[in-house]
C-alpha positions in Angstrom: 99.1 94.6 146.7 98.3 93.4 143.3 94.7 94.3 143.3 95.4 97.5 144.4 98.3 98.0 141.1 95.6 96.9 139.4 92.9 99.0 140.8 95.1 101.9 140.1 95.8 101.2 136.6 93.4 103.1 134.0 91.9 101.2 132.0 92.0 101.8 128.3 88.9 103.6 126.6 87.2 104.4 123.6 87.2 102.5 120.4 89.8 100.1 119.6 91.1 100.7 116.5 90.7 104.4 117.1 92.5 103.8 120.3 95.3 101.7 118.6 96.3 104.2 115.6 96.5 107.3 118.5 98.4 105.4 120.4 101.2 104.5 117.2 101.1 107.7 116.2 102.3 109.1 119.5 104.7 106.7 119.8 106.1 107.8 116.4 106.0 111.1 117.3 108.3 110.2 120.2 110.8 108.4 118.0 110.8 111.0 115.1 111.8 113.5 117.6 114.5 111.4 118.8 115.8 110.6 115.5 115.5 114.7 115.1 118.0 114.7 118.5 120.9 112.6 117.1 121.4 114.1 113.3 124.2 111.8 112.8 121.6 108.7 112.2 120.2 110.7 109.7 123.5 111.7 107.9 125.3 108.4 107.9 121.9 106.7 106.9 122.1 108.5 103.5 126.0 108.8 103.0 125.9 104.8 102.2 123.4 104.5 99.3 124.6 108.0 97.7 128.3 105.9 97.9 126.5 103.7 96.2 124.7 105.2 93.6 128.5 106.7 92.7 130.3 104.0 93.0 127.8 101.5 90.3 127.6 104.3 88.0 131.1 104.9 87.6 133.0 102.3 88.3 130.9 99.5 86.7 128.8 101.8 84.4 130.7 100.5 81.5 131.3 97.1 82.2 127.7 95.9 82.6 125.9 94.3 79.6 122.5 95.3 79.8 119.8 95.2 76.5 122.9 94.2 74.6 124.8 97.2 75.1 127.6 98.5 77.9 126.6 101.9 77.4 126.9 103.4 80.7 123.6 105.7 80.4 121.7 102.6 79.8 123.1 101.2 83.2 122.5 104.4 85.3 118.9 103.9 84.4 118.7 100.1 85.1 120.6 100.6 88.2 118.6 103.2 90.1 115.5 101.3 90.7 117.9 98.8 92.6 119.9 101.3 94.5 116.3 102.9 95.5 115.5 99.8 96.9 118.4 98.5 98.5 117.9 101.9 100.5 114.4 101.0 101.5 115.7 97.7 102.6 118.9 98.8 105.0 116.3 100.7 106.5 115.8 97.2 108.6 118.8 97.0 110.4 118.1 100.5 112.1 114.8 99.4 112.7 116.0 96.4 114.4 118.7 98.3 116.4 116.1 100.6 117.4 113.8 98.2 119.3 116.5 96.5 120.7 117.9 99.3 122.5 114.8 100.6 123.9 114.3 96.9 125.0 117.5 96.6 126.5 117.6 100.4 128.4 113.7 98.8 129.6 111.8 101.8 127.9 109.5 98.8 126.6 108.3 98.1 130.4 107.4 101.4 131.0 105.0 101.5 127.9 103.5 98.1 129.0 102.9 99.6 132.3 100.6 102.5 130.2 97.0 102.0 128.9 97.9 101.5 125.8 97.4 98.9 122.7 99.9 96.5 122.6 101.1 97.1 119.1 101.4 100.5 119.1 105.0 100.6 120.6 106.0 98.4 117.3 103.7 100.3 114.7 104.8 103.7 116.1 108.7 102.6 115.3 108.3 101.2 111.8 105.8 104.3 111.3 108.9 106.5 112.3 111.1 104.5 110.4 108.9 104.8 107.2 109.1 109.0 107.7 113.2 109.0 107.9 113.1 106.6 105.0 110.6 108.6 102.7 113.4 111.6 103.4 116.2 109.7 102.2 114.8 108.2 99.5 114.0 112.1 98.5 117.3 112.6 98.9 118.9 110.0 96.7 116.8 110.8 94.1 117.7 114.1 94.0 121.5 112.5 94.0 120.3 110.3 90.8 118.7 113.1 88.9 121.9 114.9 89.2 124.2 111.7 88.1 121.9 111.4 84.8 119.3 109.3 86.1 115.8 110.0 84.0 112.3 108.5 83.9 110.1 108.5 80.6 106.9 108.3 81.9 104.0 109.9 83.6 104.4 111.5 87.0 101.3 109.5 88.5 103.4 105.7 87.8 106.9 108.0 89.4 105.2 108.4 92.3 103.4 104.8 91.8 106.9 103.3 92.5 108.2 105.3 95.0 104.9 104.5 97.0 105.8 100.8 95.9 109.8 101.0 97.1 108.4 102.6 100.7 105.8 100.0 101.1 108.7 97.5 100.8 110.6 99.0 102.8 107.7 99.0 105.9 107.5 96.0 105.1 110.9 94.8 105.9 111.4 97.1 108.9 109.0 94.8 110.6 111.5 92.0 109.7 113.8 94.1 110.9 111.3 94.4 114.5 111.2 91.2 115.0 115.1 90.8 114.7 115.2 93.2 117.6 112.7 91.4 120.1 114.8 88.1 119.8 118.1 89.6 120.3 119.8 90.9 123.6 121.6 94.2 122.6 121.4 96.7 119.8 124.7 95.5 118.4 123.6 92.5 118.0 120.2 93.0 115.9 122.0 95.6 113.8 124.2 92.3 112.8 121.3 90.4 112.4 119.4 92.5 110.2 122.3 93.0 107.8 123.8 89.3 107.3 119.7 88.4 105.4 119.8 91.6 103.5 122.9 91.5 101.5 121.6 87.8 100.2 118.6 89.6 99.8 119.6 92.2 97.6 122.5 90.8 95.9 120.6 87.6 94.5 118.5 89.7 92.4 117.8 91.5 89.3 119.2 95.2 91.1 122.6 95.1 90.2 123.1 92.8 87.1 120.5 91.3 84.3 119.6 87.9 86.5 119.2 86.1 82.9 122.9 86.0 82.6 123.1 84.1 86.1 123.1 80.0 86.4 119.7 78.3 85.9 119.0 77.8 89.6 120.4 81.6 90.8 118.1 83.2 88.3 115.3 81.3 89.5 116.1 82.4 93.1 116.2 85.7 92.1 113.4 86.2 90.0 110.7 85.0 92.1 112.7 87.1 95.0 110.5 89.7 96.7 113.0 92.5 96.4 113.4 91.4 92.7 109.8 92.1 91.9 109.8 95.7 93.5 113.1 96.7 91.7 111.5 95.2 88.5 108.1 97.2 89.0 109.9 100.0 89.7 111.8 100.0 86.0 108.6 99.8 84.4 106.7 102.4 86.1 109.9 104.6 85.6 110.1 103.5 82.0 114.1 102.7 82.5 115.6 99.6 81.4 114.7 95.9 83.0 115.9 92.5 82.8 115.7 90.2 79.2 112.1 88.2 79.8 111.5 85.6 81.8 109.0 83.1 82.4 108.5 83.7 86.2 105.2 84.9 87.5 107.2 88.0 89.3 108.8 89.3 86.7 105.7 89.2 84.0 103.5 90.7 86.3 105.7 92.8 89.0 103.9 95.6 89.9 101.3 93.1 91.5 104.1 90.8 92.3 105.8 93.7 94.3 102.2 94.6 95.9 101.4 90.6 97.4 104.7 90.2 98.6 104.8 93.4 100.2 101.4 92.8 102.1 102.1 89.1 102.9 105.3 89.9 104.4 103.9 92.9 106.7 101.0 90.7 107.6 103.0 87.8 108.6 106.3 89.5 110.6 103.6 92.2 111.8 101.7 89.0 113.9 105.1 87.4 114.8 106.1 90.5 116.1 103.8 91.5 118.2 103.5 88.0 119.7 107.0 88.3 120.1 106.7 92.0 121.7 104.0 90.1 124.1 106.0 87.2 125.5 109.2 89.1 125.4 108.0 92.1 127.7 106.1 89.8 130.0 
């Protein structure tokens, strides 16, 4: 009975590679038109960071000492390169959720039973993930623009740093993958990928000048990954950053931002898919 299942099962053909980025792209088209079927992901996704961006620029626009000033325009600008990517970042827990349920309703055992490459079921959802983020990152920067929000520099480093926030932000979905391989219900990995972010994002230069935090926190959060990006970001937008520091990251962030990014998607990518491998066996 086996040999004949296996007799009957086409094998996969052509190139490998080639084979491999067909394969992700169809499964992303599959999820993008999913995410096109239930809106409501896509509204609620950007609901929370525009709260956001509202919330910080109002409410503690005028508290926050930043370039030894509490003028609330300075703030808006310092802020937005955190809010950006704190957006880029909560992208993760959906990601997570994501692969959960479609291992839990046993959609992944139907794609194992296709010739296909293995990673394309994981590449194809972060690939689908990276589109919905890339929309509401548009999105909130419209939101910013109209808030105050302003760059002062050339559009080539703009886009330079919103191609540095989305890179992130791939990069953490496949965190965000491997939460939901090695968790038993959607619920569950949307929980999981939330209780590391917020950590993540709060022990770092986004939201407050890390200089003005404890020796040993401001040494956590300048070498932070997320810190880099948010610092890379300010200086390709031209907005305000945090005083200097001696750390590595924060001298040099743009390539910071760019090796942190690449180790972390080539790391969580392998564990994933080794994960994918054992756990749809």
């Amino acid at each position: 009975m086996s040999a004949t299942t296996g007799a009957a099962r086409v094998a996969p053909s052509g190139n490998p590679i080639t084979r491999s980025v067909r394969d992700s792209l169809v499964v992303a088209k599959r999820n993008l038109i999913r995410m096109s079927r239930i809106p409501e992901m896509v509204i609620f996704g950007l609901i929370q960071p525009i709260m956001f961006v509202v919330l910080f620029t109002y409410v503690f626009g005028g508290s926050m000492n930043i370039g030894g000033t509490t003028d609330s325009g300075v703030y808006r600008e310092f802020l937005m390169a955190g809010i950006f990517a704190q957006t880029v970042t909560f992208a993760t827990a959906g990601a997570g959720a994501g692969i959960a349920d479609d291992m839990h309703k046993g959609l992944i055992d139907r794609f194992r039973s296709l010739p296909m490459a293995r990673g394309a079921v994981l590449t194809g959802r972060t690939l689908a993930d990276l589109v919905q983020t890339t929309f509401t990152l548009a999105v909130l920067a419209v939101v910013a623009l109209l808030v105050g929000w302003r760059t002062h520099t050339s559009f080539g480093e703009v886009l330079g740093a919103f191609g540095l926030l989305l890179l992130l932000g791939y990069a953490f979905t496949w965190v965000g993958a491997l939460i939901g391989l090695s968790v038993s219900t959607p619920e569950a990995a949307t929980s999981g990928g939330l209780i590391w972010l917020f950590p993540v994002t709060f022990i770092s230069n986004a939201f407050v000048d890390s200089s003005r935090m404890t020796p040993w926190l401001q040494h956590v959060a300048d070498w932070n990954p997320f810190s880099a990006t948010v610092q890379a970001c300010r200086e390709l937008f031209g907005n305000p950053g945090v005083s200097p520091s001696d750390a590595w990251p924060m001298q040099h962030p743009v390539w910071a931002s760019l090796i942190y990014s690449v180790l972390i998607i080539v790391i969580f990518r392998t564990l994933s898919v080794r994960k994918y491998r054992s756990a749809a066996s």
